[in-house]
ROSE-4610 file (N, C-alpha, C; in Angstrom, 1 decimal, always signed):
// ROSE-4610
residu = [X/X/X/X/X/X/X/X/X/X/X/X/X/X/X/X/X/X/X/X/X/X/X/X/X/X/X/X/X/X/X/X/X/X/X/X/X/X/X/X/X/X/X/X/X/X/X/X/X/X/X/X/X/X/X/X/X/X/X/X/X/X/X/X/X/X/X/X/X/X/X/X/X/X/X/X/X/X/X/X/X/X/X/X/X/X/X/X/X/X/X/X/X/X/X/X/X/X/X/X/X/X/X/X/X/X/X/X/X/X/X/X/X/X/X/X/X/X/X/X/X/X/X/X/X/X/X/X/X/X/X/X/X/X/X/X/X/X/X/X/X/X/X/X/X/X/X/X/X/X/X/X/X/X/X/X/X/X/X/X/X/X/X/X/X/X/X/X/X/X/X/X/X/X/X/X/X/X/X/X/X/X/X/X/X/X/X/X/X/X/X/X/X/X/X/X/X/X/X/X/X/X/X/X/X/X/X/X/X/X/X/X/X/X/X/X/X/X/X/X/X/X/X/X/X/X/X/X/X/X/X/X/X/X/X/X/X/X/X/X/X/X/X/X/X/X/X/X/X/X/X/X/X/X/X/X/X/X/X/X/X/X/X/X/X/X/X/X/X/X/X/X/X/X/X/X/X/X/X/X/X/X/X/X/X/X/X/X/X/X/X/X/X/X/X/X/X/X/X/X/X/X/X/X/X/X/X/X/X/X/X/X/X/X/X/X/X/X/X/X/X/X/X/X/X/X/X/X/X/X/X/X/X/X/X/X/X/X/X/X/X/X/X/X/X/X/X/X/X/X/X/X/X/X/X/X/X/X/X/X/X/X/X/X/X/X/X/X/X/X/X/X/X/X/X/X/X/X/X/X/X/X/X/X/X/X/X/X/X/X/X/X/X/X/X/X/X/X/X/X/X/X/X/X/X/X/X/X/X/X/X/X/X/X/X/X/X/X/X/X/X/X/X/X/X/X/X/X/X/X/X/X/X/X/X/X/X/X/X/X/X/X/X/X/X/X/X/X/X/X/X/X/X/X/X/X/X/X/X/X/X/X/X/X/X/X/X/X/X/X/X/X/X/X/X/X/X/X/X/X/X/X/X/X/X/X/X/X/X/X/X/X/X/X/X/X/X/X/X/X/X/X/X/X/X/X/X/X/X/X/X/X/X/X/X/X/X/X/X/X/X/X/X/X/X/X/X/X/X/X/X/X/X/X/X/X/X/X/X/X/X/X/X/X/X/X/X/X/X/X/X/X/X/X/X/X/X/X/X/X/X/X/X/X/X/X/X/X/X/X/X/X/X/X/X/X/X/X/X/X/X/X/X/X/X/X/X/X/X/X/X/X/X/X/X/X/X]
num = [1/1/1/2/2/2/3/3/3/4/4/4/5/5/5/6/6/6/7/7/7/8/8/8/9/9/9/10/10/10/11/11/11/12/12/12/13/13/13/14/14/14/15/15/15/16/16/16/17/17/17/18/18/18/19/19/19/20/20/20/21/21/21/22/22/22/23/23/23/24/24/24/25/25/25/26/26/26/27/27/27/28/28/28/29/29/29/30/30/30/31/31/31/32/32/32/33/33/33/34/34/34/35/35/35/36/36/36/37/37/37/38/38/38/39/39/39/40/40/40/41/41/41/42/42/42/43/43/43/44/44/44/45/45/45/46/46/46/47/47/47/48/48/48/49/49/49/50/50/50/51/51/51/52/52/52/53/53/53/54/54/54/55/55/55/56/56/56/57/57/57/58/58/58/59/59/59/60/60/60/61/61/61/62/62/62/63/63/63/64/64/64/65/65/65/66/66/66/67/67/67/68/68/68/69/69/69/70/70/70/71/71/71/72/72/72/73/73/73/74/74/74/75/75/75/76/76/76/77/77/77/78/78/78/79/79/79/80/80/80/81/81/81/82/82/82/83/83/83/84/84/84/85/85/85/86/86/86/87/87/87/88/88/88/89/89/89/90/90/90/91/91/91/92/92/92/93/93/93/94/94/94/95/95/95/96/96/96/97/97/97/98/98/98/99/99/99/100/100/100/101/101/101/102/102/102/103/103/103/104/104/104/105/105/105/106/106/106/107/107/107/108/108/108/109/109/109/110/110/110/111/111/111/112/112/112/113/113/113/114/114/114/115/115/115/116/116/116/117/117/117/118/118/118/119/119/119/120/120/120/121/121/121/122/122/122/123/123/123/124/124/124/125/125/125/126/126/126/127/127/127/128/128/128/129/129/129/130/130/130/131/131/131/132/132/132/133/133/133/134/134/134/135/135/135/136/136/136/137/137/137/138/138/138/139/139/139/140/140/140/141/141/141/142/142/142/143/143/143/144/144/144/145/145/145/146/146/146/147/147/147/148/148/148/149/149/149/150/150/150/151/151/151/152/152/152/153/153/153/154/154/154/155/155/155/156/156/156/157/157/157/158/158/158/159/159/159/160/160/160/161/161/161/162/162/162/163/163/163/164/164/164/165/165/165/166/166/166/167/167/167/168/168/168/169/169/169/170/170/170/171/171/171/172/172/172/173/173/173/174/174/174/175/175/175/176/176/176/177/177/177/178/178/178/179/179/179/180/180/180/181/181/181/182/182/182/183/183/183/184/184/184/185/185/185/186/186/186/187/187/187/188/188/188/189/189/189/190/190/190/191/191/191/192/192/192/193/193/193/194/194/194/195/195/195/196/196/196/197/197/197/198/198/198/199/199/199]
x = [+242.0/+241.0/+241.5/+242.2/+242.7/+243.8/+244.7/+245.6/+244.7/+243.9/+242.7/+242.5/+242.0/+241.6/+242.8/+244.0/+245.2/+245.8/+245.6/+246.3/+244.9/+243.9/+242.5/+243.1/+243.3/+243.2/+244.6/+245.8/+247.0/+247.0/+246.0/+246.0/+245.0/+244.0/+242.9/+244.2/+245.0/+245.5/+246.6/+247.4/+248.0/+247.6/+246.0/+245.3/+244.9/+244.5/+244.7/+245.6/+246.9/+248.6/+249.0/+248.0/+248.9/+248.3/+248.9/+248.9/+249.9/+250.9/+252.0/+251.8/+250.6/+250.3/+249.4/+249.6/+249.0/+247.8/+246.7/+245.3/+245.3/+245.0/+245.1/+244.1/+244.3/+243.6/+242.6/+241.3/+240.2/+240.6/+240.6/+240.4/+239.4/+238.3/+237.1/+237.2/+238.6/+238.6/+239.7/+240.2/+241.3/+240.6/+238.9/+239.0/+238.7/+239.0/+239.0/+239.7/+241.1/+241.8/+241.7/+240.3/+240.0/+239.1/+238.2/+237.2/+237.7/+238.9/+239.4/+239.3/+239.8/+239.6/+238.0/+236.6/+235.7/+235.2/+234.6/+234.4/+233.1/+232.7/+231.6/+230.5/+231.0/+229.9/+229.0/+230.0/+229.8/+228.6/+229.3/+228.2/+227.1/+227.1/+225.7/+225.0/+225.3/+224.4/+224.0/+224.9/+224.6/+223.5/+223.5/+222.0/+221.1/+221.6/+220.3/+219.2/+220.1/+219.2/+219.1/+219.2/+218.9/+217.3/+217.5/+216.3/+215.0/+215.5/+214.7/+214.0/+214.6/+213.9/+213.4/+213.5/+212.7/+211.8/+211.6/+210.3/+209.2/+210.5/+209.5/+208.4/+209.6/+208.9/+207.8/+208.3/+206.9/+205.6/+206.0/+204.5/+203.9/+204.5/+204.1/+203.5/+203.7/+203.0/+202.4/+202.6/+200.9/+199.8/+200.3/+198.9/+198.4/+199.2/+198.4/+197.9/+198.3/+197.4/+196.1/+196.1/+195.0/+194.1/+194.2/+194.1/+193.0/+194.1/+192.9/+192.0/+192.4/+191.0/+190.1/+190.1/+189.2/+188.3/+188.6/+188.1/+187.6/+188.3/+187.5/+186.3/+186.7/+185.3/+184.1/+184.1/+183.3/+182.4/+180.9/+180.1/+179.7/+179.9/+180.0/+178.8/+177.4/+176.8/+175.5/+175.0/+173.8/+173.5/+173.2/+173.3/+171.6/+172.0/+170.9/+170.6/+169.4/+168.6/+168.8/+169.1/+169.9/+168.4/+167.3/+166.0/+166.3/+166.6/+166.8/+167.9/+169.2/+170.1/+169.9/+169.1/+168.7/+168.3/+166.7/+165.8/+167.0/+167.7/+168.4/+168.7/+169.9/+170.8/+169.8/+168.5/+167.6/+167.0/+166.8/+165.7/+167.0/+167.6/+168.5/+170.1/+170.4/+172.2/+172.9/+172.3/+173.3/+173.6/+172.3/+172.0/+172.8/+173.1/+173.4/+175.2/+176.1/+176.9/+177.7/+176.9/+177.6/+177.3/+176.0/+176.4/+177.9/+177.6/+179.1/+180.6/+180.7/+181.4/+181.5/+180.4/+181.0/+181.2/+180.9/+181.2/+183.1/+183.2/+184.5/+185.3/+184.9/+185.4/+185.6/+184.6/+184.8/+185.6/+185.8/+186.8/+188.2/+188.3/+189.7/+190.1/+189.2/+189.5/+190.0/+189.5/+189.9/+190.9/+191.4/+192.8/+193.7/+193.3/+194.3/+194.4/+193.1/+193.5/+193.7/+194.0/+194.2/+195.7/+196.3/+197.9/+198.5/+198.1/+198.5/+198.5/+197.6/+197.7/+198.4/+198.7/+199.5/+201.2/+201.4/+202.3/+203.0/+201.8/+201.7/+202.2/+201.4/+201.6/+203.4/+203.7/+205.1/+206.0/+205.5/+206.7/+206.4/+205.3/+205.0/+204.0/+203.2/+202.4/+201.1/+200.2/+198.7/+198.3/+197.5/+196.5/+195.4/+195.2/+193.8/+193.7/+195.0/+195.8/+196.0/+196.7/+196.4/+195.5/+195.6/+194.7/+194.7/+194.8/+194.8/+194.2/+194.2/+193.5/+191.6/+192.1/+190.7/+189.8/+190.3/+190.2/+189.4/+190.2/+189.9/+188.6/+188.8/+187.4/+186.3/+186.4/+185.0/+184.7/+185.4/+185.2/+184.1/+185.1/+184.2/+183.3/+182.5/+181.3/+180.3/+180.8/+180.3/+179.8/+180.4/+180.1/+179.4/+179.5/+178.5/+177.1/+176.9/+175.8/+175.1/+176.3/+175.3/+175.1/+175.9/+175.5/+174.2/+174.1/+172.9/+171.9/+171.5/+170.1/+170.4/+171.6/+171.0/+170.7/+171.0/+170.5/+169.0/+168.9/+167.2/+166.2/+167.0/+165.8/+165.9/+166.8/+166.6/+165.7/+165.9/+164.6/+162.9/+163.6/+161.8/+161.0/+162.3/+162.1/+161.3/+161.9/+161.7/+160.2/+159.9/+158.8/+158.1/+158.0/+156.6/+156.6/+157.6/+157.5/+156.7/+157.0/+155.9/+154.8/+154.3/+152.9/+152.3/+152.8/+152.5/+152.1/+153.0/+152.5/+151.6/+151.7/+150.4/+148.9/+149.3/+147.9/+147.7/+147.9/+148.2/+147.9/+148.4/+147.6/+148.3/+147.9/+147.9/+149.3/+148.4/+148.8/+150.4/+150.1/+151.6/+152.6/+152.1/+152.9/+153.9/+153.2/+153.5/+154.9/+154.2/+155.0/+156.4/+156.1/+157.3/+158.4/+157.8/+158.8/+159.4/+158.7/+159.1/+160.4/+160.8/+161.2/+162.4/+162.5/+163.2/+163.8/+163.4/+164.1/+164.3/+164.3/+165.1/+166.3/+166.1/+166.7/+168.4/+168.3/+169.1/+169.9/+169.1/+169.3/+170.6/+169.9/+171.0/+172.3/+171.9/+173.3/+174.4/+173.5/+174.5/+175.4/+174.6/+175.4/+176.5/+176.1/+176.9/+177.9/+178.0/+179.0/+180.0/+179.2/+180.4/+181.0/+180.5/+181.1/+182.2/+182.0/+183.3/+184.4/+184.1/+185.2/+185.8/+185.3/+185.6/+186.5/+186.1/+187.4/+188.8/+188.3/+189.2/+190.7/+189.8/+190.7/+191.9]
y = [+142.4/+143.4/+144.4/+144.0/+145.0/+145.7/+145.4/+146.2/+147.2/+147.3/+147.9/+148.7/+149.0/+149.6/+150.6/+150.0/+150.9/+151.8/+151.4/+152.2/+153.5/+152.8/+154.1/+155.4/+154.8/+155.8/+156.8/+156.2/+156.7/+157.9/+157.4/+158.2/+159.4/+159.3/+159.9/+161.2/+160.6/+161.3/+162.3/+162.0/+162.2/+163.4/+163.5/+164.7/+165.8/+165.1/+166.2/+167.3/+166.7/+167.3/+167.8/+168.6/+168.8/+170.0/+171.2/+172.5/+173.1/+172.9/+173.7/+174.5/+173.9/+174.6/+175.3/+176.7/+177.8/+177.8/+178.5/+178.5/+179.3/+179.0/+179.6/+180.9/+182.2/+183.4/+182.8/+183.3/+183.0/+184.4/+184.2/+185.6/+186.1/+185.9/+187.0/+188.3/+188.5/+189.4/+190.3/+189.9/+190.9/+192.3/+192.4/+194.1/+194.6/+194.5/+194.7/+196.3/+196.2/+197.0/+198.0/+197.9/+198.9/+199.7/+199.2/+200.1/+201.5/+201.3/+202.9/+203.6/+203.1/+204.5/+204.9/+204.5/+205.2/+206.5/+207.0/+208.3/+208.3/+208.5/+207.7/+209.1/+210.1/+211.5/+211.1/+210.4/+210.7/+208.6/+208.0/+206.5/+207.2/+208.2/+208.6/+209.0/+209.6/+210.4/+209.7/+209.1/+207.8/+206.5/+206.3/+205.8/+206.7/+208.0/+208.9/+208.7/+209.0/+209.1/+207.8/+206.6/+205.8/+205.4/+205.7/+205.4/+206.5/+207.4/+208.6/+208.3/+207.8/+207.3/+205.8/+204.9/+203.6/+204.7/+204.9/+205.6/+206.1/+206.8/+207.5/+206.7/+205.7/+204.5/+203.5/+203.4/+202.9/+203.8/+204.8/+206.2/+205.9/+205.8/+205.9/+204.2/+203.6/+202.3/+202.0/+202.1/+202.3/+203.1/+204.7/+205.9/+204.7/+204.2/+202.9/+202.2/+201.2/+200.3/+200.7/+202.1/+202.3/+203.1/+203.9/+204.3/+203.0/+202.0/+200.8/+200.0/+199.8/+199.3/+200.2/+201.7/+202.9/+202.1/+202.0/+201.8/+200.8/+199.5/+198.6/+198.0/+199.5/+199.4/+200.3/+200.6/+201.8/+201.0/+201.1/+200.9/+201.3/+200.7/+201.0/+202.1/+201.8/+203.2/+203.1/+201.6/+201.6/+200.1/+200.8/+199.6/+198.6/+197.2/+196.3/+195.6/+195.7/+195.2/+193.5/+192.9/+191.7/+190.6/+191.3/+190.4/+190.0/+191.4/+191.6/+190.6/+190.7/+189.6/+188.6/+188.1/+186.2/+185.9/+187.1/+186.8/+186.4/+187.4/+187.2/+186.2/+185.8/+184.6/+183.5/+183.4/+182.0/+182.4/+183.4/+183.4/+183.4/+184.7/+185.4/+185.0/+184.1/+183.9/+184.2/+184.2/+185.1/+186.4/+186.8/+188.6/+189.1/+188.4/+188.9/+188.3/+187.1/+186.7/+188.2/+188.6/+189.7/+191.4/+191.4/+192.4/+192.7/+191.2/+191.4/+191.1/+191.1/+190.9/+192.7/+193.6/+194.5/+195.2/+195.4/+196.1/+195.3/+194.1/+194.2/+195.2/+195.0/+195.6/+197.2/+197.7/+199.2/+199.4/+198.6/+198.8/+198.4/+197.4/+197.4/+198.5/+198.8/+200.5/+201.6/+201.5/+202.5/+202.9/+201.3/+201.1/+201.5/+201.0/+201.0/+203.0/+203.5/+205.1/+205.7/+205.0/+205.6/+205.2/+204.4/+204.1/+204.9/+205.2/+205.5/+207.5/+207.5/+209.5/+209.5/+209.0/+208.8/+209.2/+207.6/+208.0/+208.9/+209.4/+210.7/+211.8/+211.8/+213.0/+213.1/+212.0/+211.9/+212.7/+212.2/+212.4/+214.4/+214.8/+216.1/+216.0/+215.1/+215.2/+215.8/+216.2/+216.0/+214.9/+214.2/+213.3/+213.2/+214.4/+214.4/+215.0/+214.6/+215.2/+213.4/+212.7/+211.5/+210.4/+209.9/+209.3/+208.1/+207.3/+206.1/+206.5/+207.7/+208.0/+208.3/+208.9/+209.7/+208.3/+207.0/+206.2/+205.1/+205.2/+205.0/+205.0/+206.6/+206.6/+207.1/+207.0/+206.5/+205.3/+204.6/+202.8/+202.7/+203.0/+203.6/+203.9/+204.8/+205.7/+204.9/+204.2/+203.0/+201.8/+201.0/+200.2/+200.4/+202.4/+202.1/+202.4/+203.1/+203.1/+201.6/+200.9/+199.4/+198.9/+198.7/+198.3/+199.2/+200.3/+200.8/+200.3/+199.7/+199.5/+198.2/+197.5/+195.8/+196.2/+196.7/+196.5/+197.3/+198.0/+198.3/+197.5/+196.5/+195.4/+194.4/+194.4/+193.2/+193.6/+195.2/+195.4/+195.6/+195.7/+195.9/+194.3/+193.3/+192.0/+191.5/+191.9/+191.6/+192.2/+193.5/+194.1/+193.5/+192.9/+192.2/+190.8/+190.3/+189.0/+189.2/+190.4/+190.3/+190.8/+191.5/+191.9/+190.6/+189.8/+188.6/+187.5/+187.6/+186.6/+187.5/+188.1/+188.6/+189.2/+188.8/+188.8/+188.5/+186.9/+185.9/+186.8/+187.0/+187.3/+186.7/+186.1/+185.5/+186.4/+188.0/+188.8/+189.0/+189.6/+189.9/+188.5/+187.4/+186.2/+186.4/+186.6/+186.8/+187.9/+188.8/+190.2/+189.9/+188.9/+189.2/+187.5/+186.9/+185.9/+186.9/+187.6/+189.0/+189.5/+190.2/+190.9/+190.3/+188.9/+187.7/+187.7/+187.3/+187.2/+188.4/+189.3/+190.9/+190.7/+190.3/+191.1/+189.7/+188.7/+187.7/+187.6/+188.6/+189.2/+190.0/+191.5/+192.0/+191.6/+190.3/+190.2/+189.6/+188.8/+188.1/+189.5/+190.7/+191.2/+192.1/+192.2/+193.1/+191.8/+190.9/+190.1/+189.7/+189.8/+189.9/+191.0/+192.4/+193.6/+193.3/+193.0/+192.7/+192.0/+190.3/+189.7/+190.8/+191.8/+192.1/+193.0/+193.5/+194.7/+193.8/+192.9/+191.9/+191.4/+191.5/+191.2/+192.6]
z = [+128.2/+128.5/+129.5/+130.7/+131.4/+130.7/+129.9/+129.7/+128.4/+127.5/+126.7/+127.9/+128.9/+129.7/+130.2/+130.6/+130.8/+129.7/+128.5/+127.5/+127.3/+127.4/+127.2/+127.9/+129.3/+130.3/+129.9/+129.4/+129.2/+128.2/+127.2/+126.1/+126.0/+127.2/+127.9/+128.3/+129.8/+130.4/+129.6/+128.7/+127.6/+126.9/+126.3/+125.8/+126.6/+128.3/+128.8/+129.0/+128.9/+129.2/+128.2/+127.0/+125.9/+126.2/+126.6/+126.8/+126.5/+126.0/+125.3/+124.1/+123.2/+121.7/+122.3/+121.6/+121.4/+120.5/+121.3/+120.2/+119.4/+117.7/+116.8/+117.0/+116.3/+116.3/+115.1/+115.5/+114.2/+113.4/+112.4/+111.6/+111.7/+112.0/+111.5/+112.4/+113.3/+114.1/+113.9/+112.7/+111.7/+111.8/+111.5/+111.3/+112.2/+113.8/+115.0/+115.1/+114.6/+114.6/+113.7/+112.6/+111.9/+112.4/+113.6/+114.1/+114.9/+114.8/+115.7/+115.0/+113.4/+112.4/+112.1/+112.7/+112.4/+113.0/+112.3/+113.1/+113.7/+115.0/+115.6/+115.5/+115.2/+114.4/+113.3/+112.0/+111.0/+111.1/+111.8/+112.0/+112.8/+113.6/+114.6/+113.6/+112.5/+111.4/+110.6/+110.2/+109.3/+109.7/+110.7/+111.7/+111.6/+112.1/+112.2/+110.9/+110.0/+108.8/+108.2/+108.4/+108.0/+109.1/+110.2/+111.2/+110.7/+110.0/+109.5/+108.2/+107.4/+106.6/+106.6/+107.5/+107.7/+108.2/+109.0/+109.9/+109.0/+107.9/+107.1/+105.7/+105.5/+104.8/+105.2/+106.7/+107.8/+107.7/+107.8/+107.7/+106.8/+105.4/+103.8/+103.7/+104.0/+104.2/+104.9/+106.3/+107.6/+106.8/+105.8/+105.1/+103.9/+103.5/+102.1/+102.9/+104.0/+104.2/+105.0/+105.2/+106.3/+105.1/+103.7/+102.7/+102.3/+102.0/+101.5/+102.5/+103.3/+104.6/+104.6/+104.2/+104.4/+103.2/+102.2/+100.8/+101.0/+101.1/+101.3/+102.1/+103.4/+104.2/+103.9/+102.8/+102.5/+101.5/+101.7/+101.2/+99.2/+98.6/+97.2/+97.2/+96.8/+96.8/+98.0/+97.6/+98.2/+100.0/+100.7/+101.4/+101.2/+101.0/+101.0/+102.2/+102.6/+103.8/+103.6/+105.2/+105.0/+104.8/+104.7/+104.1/+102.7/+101.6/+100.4/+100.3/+100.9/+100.7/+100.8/+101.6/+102.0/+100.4/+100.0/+99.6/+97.9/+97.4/+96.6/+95.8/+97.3/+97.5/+97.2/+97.6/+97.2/+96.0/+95.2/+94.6/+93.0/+92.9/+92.1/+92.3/+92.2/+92.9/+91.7/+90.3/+89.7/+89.9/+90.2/+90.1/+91.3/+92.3/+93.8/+93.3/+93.0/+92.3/+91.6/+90.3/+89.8/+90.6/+91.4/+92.3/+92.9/+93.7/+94.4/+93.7/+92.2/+91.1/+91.3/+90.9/+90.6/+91.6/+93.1/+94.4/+94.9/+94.1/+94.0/+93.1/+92.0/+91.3/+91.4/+92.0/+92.0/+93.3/+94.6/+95.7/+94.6/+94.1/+93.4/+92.7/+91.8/+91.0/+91.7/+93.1/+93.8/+94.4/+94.7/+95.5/+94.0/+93.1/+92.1/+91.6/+92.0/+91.8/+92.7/+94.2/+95.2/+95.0/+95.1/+94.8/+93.3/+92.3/+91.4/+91.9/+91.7/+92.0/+93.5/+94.4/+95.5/+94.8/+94.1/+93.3/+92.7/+91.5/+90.9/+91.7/+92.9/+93.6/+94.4/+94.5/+95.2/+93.7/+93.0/+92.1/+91.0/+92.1/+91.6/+90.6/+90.2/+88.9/+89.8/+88.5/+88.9/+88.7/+89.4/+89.0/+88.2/+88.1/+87.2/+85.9/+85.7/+83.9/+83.7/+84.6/+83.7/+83.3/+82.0/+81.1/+82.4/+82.5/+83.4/+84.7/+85.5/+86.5/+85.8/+84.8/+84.4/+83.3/+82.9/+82.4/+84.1/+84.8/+86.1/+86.5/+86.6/+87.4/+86.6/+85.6/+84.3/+84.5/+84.9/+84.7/+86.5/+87.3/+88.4/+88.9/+87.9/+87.3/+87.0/+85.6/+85.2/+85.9/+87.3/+87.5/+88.6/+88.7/+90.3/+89.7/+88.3/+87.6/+87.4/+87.2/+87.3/+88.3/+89.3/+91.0/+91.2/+90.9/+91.2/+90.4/+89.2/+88.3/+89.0/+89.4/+89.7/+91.2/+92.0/+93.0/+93.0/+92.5/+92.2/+91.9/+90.5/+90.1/+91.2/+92.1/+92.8/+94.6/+94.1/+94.7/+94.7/+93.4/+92.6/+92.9/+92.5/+92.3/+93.9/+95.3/+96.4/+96.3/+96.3/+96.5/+95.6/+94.0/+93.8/+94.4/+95.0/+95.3/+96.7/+97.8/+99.1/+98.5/+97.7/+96.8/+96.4/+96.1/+95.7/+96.6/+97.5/+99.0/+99.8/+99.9/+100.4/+99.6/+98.4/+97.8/+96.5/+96.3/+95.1/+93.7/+92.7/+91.2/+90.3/+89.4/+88.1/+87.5/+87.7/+86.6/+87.2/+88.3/+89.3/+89.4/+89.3/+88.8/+87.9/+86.7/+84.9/+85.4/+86.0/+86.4/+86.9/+88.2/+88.7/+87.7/+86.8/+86.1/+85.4/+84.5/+83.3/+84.3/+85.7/+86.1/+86.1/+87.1/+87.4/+86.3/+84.7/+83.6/+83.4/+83.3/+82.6/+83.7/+85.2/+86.0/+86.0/+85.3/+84.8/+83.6/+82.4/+81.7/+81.6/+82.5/+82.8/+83.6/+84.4/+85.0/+84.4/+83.2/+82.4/+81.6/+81.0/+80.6/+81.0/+82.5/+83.7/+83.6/+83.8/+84.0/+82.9/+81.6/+80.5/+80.0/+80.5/+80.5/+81.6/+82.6/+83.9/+83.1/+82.1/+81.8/+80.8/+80.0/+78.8/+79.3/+80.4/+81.0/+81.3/+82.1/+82.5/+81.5/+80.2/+79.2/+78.5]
């Protein structure tokens, strides 16, 4: 065991004392000697305009995303009183369901005709020469005409239902199931007009 211990140290001391060999050069510093030939004008410009156009690509994408947060904070046509919503949500959850089916739908349309005539416009076109923009916002048209009749029946539907609690009728019963069913009616059909687009 002691002499285990003397040959350790020997071969210890041994590795220390080997300083004669020279440390190898790494290559990866071969193209060291190519950087004198750059011209430090023509790399300043070369940055310049590369930092010029990130910036400018940063702009053009900060103007979209602030473009669609505009849109998506923007009230589709009509605002509903958060009574009307509760009452909805308990009474109508289909009807309130494809409301908010189509107040998506028309913020999507938007973003999609707000990025497309954007486009258009980068590349010199009009926007309102193409079929897909003007196909667009027909569709648009269309579903804020329906967001409008459903959110109506679902206000007609609230107003005979406090007519009703505050002063029971047989007749205004009949009335407001009649309404309740038209107003379920229509949503089923607002809602398969949405998948049919969809397709």
């Amino acid at each position: 065991m002691k002499y285990l211990n003397l040959i350790i140290l020997i071969m210890f001391l041994n590795a220390c004392t080997d300083r004669d060999s020279v440390p190898i050069e790494p290559t990866r510093y071969d193209d060291l000697d190519k950087v004198a030939d750059i011209n430090i004008d023509k790399a300043s410009a070369l940055y310049q305009e590369y930092v010029r156009e990130r910036f400018d690509l940063e702009q053009t994408y900060r103007a979209r995303l602030l473009a669609e947060k505009k849109i998506l904070s923007t009230k589709v046509t009509k605002n509903i009183g958060n009574e009307i919503i509760t009452f909805g949500e308990q009474t109508l959850p289909a009807l309130m369901r494809t409301i908010k089916q189509v107040e998506d739908e028309i913020k999507r349309y938007r973003i999609y005709l707000n990025q497309l005539s954007t486009a258009l416009m980068e590349l010199g076109r009009n926007p309102d020469e193409d079929p897909d923009i003007q196909k667009s916002a027909k569709i648009i048209e269309d579903y804020q005409l329906k967001y409008t009749e459903l959110v109506i029946n679902l206000e007609n539907i609230y107003i005979a239902q406090v007519k009703l609690d505050l002063a029971p009728d047989k007749n205004q019963q009949k009335e407001l199931e009649s309404m309740i069913n038209s107003a379920r009616y229509l949503a089923a059909q607002v809602e398969d007009t949405l998948e049919s687009n969809l397709d």
